[in-house]
N, CA, C and O atoms as a Tinker XYZ file with bonds, in Angstrom:
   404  protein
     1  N     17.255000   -9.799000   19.115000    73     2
     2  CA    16.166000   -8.879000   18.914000    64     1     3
     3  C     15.259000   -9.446000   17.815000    63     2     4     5
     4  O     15.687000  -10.078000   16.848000    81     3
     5  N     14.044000   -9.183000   18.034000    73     3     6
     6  CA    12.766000   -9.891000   17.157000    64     5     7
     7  C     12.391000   -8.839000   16.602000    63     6     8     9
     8  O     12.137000   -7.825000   17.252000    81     7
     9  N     12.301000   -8.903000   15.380000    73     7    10
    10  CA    11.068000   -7.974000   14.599000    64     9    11
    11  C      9.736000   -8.640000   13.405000    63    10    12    13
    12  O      9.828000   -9.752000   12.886000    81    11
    13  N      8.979000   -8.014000   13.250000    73    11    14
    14  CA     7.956000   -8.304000   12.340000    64    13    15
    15  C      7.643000   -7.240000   11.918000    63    14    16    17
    16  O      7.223000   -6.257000   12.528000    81    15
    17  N      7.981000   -7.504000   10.056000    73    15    18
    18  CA     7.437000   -6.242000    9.085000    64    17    19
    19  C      6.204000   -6.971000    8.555000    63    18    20    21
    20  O      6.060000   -8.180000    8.373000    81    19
    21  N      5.438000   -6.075000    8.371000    73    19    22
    22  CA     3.831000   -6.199000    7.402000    64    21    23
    23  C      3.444000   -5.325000    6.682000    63    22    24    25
    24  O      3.845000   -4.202000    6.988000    81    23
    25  N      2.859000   -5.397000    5.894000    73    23    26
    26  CA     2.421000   -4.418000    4.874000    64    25    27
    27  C      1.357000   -4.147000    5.653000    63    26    28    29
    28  O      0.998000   -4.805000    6.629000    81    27
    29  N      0.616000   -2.716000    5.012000    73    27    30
    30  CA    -0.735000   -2.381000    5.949000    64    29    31
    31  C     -1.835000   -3.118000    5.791000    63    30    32    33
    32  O     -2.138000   -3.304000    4.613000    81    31
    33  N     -2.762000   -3.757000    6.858000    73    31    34
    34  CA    -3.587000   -4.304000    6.222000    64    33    35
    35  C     -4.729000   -3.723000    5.101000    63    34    36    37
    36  O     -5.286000   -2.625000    5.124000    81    35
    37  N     -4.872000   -4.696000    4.229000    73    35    38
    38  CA    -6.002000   -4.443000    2.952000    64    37    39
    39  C     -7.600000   -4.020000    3.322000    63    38    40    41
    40  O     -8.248000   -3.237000    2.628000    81    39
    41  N     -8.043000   -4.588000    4.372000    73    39    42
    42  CA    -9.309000   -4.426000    4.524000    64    41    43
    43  C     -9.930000   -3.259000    4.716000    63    42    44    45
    44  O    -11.150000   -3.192000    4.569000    81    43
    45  N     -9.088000   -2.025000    5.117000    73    43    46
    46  CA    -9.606000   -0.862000    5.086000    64    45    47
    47  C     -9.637000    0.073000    3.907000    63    46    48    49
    48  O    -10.034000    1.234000    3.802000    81    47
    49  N     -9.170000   -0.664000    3.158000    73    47    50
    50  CA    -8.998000    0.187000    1.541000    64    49    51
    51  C     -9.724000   -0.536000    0.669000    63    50    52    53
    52  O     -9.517000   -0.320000   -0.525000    81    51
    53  N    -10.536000   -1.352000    0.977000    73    51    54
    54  CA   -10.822000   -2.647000    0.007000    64    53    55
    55  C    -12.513000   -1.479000   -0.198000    63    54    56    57
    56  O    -12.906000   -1.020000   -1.271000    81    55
    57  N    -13.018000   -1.330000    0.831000    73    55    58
    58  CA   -14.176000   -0.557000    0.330000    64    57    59
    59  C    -14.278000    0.451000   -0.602000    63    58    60    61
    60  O    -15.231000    0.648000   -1.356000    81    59
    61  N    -13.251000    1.084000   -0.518000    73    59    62
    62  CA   -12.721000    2.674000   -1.511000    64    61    63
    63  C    -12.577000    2.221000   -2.459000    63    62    64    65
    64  O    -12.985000    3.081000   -3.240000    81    63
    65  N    -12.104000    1.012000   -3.282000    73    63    66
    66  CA   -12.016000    1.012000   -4.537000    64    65    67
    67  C    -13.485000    0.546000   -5.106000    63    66    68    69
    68  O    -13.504000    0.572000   -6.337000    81    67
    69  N    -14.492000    0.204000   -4.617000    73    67    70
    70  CA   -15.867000    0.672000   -5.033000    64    69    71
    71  C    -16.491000    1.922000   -5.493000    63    70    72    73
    72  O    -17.487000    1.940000   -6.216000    81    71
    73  N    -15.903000    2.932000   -5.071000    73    71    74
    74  CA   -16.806000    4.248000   -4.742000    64    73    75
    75  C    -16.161000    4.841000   -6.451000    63    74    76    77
    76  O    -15.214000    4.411000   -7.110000    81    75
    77  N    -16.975000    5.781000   -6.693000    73    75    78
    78  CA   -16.778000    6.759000   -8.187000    64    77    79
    79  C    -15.589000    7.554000   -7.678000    63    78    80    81
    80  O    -15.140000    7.718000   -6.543000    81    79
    81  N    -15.299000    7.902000   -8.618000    73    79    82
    82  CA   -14.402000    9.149000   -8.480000    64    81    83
    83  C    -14.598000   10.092000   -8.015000    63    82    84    85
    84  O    -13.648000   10.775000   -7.631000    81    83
    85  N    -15.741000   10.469000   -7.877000    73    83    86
    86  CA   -16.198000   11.916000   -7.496000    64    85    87
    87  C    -16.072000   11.642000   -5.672000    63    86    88    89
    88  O    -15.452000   12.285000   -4.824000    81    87
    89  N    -16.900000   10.473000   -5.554000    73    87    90
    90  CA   -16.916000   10.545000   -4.384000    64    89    91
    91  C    -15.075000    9.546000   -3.637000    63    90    92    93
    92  O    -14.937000    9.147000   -2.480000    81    91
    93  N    -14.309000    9.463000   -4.455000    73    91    94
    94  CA   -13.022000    9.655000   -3.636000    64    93    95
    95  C    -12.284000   10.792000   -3.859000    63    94    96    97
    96  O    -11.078000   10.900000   -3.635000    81    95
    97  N    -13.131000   11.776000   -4.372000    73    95    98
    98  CA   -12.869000   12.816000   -4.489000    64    97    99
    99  C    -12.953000   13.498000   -3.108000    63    98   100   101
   100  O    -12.016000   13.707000   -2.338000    81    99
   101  N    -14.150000   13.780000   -2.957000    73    99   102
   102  CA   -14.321000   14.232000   -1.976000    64   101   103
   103  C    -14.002000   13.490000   -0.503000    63   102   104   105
   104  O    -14.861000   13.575000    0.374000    81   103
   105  N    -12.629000   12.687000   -0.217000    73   103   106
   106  CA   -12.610000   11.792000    0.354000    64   105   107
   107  C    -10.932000   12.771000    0.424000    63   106   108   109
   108  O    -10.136000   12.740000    1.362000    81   107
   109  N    -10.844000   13.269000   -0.387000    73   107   110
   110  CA    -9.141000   13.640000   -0.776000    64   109   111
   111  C     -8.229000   12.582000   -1.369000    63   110   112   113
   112  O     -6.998000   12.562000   -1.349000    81   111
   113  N     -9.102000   11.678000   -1.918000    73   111   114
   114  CA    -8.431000   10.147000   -2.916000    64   113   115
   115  C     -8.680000   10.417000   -4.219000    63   114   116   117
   116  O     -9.620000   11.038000   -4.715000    81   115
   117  N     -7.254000    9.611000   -4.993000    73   115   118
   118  CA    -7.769000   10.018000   -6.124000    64   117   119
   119  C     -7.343000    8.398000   -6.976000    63   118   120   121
   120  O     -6.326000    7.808000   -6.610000    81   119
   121  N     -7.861000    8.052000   -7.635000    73   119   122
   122  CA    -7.757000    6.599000   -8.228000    64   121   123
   123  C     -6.214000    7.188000   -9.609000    63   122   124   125
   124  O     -5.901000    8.112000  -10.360000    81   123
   125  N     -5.842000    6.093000   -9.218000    73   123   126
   126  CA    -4.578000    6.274000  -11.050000    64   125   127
   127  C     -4.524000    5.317000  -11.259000    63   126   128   129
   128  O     -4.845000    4.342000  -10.580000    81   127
   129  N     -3.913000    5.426000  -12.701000    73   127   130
   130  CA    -3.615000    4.197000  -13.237000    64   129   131
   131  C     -1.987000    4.062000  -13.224000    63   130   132   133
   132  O     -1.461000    5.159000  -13.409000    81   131
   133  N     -1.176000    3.127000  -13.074000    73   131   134
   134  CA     0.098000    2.815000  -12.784000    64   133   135
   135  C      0.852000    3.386000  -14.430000    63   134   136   137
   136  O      0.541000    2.951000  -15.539000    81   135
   137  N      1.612000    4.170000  -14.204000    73   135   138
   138  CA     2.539000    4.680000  -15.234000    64   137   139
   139  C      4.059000    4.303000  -15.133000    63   138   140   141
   140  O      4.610000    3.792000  -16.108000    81   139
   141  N      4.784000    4.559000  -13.903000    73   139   142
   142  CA     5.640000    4.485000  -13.730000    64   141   143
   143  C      5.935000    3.079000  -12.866000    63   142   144   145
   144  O      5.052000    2.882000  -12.031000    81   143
   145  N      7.284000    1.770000  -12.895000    73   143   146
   146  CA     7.264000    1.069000  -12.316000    64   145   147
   147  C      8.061000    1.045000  -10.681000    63   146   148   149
   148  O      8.513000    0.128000   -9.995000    81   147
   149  N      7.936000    2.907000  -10.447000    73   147   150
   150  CA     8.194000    3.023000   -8.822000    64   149   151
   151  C      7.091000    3.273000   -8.188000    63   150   152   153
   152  O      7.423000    4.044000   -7.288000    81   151
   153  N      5.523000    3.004000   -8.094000    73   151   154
   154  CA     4.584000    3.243000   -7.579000    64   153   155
   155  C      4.345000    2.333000   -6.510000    63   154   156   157
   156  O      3.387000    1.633000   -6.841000    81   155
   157  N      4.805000    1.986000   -5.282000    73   155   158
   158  CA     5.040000    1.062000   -4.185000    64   157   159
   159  C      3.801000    1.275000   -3.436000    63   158   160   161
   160  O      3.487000    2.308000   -2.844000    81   159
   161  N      2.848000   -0.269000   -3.559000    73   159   162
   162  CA     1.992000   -0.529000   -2.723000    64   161   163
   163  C      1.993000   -0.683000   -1.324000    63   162   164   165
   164  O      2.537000   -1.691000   -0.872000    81   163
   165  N      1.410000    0.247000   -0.447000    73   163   166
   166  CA     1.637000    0.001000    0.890000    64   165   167
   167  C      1.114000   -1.382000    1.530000    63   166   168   169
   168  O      1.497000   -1.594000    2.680000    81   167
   169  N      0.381000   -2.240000    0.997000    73   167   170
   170  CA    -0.323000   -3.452000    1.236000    64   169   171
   171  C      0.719000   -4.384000    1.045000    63   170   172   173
   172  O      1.199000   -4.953000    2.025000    81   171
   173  N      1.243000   -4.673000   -0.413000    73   171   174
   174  CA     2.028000   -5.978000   -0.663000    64   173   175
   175  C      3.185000   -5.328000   -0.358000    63   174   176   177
   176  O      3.880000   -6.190000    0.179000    81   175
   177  N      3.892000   -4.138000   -0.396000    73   175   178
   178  CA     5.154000   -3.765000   -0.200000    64   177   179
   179  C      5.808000   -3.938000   -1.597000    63   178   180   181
   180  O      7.004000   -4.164000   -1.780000    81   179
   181  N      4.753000   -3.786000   -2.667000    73   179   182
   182  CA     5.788000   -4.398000   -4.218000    64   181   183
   183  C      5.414000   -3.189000   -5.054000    63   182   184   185
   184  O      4.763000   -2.328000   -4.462000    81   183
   185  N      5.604000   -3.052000   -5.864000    73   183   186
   186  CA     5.677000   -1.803000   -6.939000    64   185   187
   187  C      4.484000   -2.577000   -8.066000    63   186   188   189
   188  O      4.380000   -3.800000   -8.164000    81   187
   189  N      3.986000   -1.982000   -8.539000    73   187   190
   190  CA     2.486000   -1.809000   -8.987000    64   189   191
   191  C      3.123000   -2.044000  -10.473000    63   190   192   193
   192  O      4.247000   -1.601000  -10.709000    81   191
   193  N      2.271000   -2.856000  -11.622000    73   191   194
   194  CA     2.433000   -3.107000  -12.694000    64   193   195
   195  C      2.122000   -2.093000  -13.308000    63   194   196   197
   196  O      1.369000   -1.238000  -12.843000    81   195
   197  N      2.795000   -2.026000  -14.737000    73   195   198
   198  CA     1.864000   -0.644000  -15.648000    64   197   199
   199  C      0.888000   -1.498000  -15.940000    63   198   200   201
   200  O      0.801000   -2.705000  -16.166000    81   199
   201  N     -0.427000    0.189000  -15.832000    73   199   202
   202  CA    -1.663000    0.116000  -16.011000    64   201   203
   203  C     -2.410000   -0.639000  -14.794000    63   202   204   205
   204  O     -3.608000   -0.728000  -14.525000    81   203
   205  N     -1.595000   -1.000000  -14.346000    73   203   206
   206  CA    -2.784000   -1.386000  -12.655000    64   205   207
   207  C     -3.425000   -0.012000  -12.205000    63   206   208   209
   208  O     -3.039000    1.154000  -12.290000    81   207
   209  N     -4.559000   -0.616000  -11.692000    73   207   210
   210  CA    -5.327000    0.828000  -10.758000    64   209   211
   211  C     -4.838000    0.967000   -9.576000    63   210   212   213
   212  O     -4.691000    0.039000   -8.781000    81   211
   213  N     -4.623000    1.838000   -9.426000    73   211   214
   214  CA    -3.912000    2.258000   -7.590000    64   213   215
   215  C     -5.068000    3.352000   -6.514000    63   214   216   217
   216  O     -6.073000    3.757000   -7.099000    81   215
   217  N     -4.952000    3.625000   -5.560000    73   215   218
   218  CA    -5.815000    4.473000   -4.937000    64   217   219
   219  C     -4.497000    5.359000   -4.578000    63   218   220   221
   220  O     -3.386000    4.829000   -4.576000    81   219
   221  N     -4.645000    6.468000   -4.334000    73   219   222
   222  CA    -3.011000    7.443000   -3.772000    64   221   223
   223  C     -4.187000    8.179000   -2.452000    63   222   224   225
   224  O     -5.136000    8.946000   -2.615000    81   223
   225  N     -3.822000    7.776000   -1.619000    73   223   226
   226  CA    -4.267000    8.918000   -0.477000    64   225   227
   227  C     -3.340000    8.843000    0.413000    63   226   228   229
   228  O     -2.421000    8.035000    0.538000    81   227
   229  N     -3.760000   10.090000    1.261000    73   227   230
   230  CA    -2.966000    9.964000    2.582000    64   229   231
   231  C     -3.301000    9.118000    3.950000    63   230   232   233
   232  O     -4.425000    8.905000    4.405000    81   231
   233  N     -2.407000    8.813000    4.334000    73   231   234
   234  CA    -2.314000    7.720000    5.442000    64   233   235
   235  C     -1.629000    8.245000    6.339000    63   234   236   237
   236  O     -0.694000    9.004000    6.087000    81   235
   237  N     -2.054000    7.863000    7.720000    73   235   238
   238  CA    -1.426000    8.551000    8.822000    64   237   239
   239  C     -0.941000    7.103000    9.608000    63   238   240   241
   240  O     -1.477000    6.101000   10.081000    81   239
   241  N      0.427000    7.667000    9.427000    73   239   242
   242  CA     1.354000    6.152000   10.157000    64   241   243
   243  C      2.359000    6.300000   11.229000    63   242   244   245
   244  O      3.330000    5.671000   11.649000    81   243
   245  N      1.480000    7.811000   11.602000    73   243   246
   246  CA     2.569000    7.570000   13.332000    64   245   247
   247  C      1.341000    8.588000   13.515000    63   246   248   249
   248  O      1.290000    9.754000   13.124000    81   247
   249  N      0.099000    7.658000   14.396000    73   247   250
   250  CA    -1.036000    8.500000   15.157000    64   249   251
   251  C     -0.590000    8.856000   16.515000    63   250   252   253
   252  O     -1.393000    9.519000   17.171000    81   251
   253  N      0.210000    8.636000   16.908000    73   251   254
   254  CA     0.865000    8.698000   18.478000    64   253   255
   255  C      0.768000   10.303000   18.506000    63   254   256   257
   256  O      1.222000   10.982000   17.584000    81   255
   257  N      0.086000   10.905000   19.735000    73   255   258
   258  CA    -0.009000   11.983000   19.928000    64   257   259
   259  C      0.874000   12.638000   20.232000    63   258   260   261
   260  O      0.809000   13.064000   21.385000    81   259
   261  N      2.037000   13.023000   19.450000    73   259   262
   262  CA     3.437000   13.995000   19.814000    64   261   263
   263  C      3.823000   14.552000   18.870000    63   262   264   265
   264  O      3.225000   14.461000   17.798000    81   263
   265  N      4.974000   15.306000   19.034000    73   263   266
   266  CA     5.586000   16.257000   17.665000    64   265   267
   267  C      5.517000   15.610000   16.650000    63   266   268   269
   268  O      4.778000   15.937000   15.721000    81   267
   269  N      6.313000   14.518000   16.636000    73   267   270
   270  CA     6.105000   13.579000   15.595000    64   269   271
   271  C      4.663000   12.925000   14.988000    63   270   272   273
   272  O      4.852000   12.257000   13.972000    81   271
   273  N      3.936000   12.967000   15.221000    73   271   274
   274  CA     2.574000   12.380000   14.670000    64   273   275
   275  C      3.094000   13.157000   13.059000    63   274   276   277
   276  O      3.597000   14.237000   12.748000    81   275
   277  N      2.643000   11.919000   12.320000    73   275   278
   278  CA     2.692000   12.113000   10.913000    64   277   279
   279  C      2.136000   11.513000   10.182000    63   278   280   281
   280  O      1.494000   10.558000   10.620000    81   279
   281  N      2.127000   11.740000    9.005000    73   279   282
   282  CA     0.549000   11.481000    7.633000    64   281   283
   283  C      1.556000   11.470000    6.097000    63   282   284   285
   284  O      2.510000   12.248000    6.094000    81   283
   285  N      1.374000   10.779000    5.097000    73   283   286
   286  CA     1.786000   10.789000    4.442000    64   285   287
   287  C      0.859000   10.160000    3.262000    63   286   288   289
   288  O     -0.055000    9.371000    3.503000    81   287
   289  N      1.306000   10.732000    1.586000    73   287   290
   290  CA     0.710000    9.811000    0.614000    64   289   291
   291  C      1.169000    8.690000    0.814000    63   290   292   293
   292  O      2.123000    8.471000    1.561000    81   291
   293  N      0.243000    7.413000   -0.144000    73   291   294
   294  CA     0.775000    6.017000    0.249000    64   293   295
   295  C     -0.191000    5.958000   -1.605000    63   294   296   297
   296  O     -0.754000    6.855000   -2.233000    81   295
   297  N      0.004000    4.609000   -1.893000    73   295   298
   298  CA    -1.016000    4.161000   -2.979000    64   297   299
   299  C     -1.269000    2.401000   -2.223000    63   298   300   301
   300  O     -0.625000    1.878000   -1.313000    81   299
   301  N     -1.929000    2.083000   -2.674000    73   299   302
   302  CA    -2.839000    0.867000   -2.360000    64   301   303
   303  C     -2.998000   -0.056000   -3.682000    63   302   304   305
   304  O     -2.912000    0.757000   -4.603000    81   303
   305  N     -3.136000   -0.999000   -4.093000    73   303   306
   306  CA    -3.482000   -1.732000   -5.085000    64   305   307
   307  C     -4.499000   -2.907000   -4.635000    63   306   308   309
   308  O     -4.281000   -3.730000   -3.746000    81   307
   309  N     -5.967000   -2.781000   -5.655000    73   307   310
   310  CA    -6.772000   -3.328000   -4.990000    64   309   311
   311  C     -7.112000   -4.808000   -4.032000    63   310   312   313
   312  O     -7.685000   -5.137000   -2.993000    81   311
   313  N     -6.122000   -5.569000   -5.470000    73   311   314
   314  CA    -5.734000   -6.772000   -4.440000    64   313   315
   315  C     -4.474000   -7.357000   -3.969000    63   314   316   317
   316  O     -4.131000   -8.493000   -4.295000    81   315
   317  N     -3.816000   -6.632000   -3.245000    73   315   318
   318  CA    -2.692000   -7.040000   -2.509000    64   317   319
   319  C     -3.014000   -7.456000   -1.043000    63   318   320   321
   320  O     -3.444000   -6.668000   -0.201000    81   319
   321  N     -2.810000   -8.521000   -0.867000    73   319   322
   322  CA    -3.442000   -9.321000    0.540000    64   321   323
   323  C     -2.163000  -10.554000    0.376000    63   322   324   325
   324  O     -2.376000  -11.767000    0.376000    81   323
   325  N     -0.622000   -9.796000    0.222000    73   323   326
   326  CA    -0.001000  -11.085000    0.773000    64   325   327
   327  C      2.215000  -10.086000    0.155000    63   326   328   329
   328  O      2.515000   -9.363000   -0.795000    81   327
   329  N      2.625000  -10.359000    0.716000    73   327   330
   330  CA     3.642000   -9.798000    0.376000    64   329   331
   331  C      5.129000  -10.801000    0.087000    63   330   332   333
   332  O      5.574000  -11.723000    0.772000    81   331
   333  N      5.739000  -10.103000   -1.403000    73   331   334
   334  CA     7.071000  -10.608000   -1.750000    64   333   335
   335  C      8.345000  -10.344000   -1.512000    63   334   336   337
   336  O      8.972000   -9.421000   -2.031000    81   335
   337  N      8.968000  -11.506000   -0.362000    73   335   338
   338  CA    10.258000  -10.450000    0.205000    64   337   339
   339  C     11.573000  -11.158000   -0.646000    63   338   340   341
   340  O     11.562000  -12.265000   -1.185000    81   339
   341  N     12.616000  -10.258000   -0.602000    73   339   342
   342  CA    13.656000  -10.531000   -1.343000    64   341   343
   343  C     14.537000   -9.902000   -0.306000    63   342   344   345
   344  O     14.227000   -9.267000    0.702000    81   343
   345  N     15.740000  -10.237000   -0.807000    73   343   346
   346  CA    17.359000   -9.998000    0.328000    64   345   347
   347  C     17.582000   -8.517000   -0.760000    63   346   348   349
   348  O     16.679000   -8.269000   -1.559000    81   347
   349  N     18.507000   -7.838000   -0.717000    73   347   350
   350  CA    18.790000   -6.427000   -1.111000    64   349   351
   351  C     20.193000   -6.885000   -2.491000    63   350   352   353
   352  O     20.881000   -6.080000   -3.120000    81   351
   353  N     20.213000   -8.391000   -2.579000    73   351   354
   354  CA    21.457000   -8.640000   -3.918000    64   353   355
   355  C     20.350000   -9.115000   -4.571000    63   354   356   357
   356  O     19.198000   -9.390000   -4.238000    81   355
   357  N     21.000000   -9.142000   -5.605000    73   355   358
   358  CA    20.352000   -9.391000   -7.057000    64   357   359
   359  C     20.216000  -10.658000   -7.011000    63   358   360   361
   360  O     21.114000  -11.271000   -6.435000    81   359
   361  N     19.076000  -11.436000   -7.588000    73   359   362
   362  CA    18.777000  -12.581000   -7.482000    64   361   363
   363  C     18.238000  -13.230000   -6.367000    63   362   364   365
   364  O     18.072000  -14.450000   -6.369000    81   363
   365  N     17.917000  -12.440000   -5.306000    73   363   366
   366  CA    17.882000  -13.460000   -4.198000    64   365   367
   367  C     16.430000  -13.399000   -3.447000    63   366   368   369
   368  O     16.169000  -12.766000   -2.424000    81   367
   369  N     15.424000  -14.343000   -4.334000    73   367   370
   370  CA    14.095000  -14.132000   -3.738000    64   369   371
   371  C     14.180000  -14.817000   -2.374000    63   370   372   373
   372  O     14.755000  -15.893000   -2.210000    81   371
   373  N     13.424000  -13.962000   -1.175000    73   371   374
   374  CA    13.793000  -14.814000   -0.313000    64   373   375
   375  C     12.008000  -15.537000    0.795000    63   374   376   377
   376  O     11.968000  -16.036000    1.919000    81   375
   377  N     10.636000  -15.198000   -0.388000    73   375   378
   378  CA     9.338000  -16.056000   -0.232000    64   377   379
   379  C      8.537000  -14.907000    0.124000    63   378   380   381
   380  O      8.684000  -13.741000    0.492000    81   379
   381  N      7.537000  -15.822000   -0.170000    73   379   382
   382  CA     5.655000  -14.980000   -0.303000    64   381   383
   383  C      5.544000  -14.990000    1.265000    63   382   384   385
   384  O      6.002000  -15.956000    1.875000    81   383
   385  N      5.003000  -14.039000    1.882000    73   383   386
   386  CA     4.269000  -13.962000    3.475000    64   385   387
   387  C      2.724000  -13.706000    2.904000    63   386   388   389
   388  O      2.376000  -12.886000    2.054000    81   387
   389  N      1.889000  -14.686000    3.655000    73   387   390
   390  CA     0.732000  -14.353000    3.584000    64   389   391
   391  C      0.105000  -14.199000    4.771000    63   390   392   393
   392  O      0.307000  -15.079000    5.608000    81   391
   393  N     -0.746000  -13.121000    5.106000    73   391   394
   394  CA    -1.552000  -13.379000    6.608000    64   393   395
   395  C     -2.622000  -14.160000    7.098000    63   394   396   397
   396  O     -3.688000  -14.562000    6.632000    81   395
   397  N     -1.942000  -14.270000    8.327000    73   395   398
   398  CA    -2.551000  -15.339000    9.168000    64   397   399
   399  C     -3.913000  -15.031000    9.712000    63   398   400   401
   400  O     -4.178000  -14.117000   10.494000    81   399
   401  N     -4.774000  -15.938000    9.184000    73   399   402
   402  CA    -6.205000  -14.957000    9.519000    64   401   403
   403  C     -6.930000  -15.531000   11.331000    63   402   404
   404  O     -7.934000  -14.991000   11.794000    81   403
């Protein structure tokens, strides 16, 4: 069995971190700054440095029209355009994925 994980792509969030606050306000986005080091970027798949800027909105990641269709918060970090995977033991980086354009 084959699989392929990816982080979401960046390019649709890349415009939003332009806009004021007010107007990701009215968007239902709200910009933060990274406090805690469990704030997991949906782009790189990595947890956000303190004091990085993040975007937190909701994202809808099962559009499939059924019971299940679902939406959830996510945060974004402005430039994540490449992801760091590791094995689940300690120590064990296992390389950078970057996309294939």
């Amino acid at each position: 069995m084959t699989f392929r994980i990816t982080g979401l792509s960046p390019e649709p969030f890349r415009p939003l971190f332009d806009l004021s606050d007010a107007a990701l306000q009215s968007r239902g986005i709200r910009r933060v700054i990274a406090d805690d080091l469990r704030m997991p970027c949906r782009v790189s798949m990595a947890h956000a440095e303190l004091g990085e800027e993040l975007l937190l909105l909701n994202y809808e990641h099962q559009p499939a029209l059924t019971p299940y269709r679902s939406t959830h918060a996510i945060y974004v970090r402005p430039n994540a355009s490449y992801l760091q995977v590791h094995y689940a033991r300690r120590g064990c980086y296992a390389g950078r994925v970057e996309r294939a354009c």
